[in-house]
N, C-alpha and C positions, 0 to 999 in steps of 0.2 A: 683876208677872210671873205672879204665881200666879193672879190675878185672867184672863188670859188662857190660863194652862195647860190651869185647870179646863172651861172650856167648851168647849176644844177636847178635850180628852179625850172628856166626854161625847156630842160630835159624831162623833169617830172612834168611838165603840161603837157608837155605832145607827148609824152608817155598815154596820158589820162585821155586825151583827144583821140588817141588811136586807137585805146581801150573801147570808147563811148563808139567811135564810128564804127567798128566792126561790131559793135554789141546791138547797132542798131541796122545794119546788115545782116546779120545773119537772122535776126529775129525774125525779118523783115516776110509775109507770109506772099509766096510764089502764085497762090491762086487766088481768084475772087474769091469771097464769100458761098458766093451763091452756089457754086461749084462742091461745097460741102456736104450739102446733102442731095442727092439725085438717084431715083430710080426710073430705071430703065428697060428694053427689053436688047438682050441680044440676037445675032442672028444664029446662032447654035440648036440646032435641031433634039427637040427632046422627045424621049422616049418614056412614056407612063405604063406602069403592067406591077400592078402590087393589090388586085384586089380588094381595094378595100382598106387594105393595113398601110400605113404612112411610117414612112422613115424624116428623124430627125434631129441631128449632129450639130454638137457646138465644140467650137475648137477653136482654142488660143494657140493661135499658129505660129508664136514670135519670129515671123516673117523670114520663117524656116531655115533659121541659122544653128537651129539646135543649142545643145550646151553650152556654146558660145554666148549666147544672148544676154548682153551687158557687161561683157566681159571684157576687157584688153588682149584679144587671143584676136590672129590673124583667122580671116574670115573670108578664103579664097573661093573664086565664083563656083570652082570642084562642086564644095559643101553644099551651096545654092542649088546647081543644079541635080546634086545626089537627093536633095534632101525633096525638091519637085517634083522628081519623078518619083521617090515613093509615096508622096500625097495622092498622087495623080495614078499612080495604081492600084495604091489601095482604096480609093473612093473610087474608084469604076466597080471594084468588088464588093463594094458595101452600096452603093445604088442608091445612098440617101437621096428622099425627095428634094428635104429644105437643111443647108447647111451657115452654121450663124459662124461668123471668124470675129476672132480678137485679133490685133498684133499684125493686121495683111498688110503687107506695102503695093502699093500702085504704081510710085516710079522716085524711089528711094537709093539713092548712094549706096548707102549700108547694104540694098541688097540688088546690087548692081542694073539700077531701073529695070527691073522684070516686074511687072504687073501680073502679081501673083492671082489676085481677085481672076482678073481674064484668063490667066490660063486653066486655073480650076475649074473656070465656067466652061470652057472648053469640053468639059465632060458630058456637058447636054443641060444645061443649063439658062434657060431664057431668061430670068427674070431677076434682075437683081438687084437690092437697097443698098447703097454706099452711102457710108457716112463718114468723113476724113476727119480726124482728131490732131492728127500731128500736121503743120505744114509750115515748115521753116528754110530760110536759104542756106543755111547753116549751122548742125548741132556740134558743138563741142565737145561730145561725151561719146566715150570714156575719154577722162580728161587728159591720160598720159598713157601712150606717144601720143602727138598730134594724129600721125598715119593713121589711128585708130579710131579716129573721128570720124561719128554717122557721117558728116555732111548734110547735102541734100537732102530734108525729108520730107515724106507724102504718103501717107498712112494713116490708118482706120480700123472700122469694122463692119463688116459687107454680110449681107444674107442673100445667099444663094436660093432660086427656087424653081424647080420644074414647073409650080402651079403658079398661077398671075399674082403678083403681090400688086394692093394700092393702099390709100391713104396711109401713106409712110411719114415719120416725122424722125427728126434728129434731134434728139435732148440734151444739151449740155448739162452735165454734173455740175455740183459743188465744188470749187476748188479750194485748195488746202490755206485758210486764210492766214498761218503761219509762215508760208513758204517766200524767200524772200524775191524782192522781183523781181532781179536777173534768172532765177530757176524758173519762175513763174512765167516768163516771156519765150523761156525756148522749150517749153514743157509740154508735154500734152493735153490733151482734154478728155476727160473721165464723160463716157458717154452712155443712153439710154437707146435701142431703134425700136421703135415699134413701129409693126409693119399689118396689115392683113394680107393670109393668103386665103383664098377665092379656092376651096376644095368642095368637092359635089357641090351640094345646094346651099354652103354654111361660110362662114367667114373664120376664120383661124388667125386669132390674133399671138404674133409673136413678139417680144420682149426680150432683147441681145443686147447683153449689158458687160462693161467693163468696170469696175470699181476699183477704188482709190487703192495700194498695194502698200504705203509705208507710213501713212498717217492711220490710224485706226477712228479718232473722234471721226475727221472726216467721212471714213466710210462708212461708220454707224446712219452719219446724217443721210448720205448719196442712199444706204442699203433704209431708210428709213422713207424717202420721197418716192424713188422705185415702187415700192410694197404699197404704199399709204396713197400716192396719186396714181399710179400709173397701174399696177396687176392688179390691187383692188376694184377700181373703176372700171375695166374690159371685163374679168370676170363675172360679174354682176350678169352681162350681157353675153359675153362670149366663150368657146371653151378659148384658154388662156397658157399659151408657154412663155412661163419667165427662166432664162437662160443666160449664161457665159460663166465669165470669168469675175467672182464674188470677192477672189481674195481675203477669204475669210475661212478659218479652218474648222472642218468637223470636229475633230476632237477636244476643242478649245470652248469648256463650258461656259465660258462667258464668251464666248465670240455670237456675231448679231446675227449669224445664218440660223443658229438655233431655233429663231423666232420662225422660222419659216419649216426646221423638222417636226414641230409644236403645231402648227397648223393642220387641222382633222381632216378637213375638204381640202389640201395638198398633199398630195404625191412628189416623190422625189424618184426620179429615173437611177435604176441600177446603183442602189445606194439602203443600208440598213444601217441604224443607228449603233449598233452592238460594232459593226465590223466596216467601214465605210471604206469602199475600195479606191486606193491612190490615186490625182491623177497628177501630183508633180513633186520634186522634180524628175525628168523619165532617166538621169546617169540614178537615182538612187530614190524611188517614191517613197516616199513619207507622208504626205500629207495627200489631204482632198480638197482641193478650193473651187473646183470647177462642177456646176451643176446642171439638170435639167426639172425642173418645178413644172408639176400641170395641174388644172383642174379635175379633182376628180368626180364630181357632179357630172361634168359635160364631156371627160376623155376617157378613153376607154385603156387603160396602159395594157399593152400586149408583155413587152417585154423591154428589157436595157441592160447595155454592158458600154464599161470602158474599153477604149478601140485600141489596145493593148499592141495589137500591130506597125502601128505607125511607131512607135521607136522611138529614137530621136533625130526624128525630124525638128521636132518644138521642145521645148525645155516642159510643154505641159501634154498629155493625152486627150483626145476626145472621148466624149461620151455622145452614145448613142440611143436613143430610144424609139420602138418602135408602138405604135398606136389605132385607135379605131377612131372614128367621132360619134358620141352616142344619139340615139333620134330620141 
């Protein structure tokens, strides 16, 4: 018996050793810190002509894999670059000024290192906040087959902008303090951007948010710090877009976005409470988790619709609003 104990033991170690060293491998994050948050200007030539009225788009772009995203479904570069160029066509048609992304990859396995951020900016695009949430040497998910593993990842959420954006910051969220910490190590970061953009004589503060999607306490607290430090505090002072992806649904009378169609001096873009238009998932909408909030004290709402267009590109639609700044 002992005779067979023994090499099985030794078998279960370097079993557990090999577990540990590639768990500490692929955790293992690819870029500095400091490289996390950076805004920048590009060399892309832009073109202003909207008298007056401002365009402004948030979109969870799940780094335009479409219906696949998260799925164990083969995800060939075709999809990637089918799914780019309708982004890329149909925002040269809609000519937003400022575009806020969830879900963009910059130079991701999963979506065959295309730095989707830069190509988009391609469109005429100078000015742009990057903020990276995911950056691991190695994800493991979807966890069967292996073939179907991210790998490589290096992802975010970026705001695009024709007009100068400064005093940018990158907020880390609350993370799920039930989650255990092999998840927790190769997981993402649930993040806040707020950014000013520099429009006429005024400052335009923007707020491009991703919230927690499978914990709900969590996202209460992340949808309660958002609201309580960060849109309340700019408002006061600025007109104020708080945007992206809430993960919290309209129609769900106890869900925490309520608190915010309950708000008198908030507006909500292309959105009525009796009927609140889809925007995921785009193979079958059902629900609305993706918003645009402004001040309406200081913003003038012209108009807003879901960008119904785009398809599936993303597993989610954008929404669009257009605007004035009030003097």
């Amino acid at each position: 018996m002992k005779r067979i104990i023994k090499p099985l033991s030794v078998i279960v170690v370097l079993v557990l050793v090999l577990i540990a060293v590639f768990f500490f491998w692929a955790s293992s994050p690819l870029l500095d810190k400091s490289e996390y948050e950076k805004l920048y200007e590009t060399s892309y030539k832009t073109e202003i002509d909207n008298d007056s009225i401002y365009s402004i788009v948030t979109y969870n772009i799940g780094y335009l894999s479409g219906m696949t995203n998260n799925k164990s479904i083969e995800k060939p570069l075709e999809l990637f670059q089918k799914n780019l160029e309708k982004v890329k066509k149909e925002f040269t048609k809609i000519n937003a000024d400022i575009i806020a992304f969830q879900e963009i990859d910059y130079n991701s396995a999963r979506s065959y290192e295309v730095n989707q951020e830069d190509e988009i900016a391609k469109l005429g695009y100078k000015y742009v906040a990057k903020g990276i949430n995911w950056d691991e040497t190695y994800v493991p998910f979807p966890y069967w087959p292996p073939s179907m593993h991210f790998g490589k990842m290096n992802s975010g959420q970026s705001i695009l902008s024709k007009y100068e954006l400064k005093d940018y910051e990158r907020i880390v969220l609350e993370r799920v303090p039930t989650s255990p910490f092999y998840r927790d190590a190769l997981y993402l970061e649930r993040l806040a951007q707020v950014v000013k953009v520099k429009i006429e004589d005024k400052e335009l503060v923007v707020i491009n948010i991703h919230l927690e999607a499978f914990d709900k306490p969590t996202r209460v607290r992340q949808f309660n710090y958002v609201v309580g430090n960060l849109f309340n505090k700019y408002r006061k002072e600025y007109p104020t877009i708080l945007l992206g992806d809430f993960n919290s649904r309209a129609r769900d009378k106890e869900a925490i976005v309520q608190e915010m169609f309950n708000m008198e001096d908030v507006g909500n873009a292309s959105f009525t409470k009796a009927n609140p238009e889809n925007t995921f998932d785009t193979k079958d909408l059902y629900e609305r988790i993706d918003y645009i909030f402004y001040t309406k004290n200081s913003i003038e709402y012209i108009n807003g619709r879901v960008l119904n267009e785009l398809g599936q590109a993303s597993d989610h639609l954008p929404v669009e609003m257009k605007f004035k700044l009030k003097r």
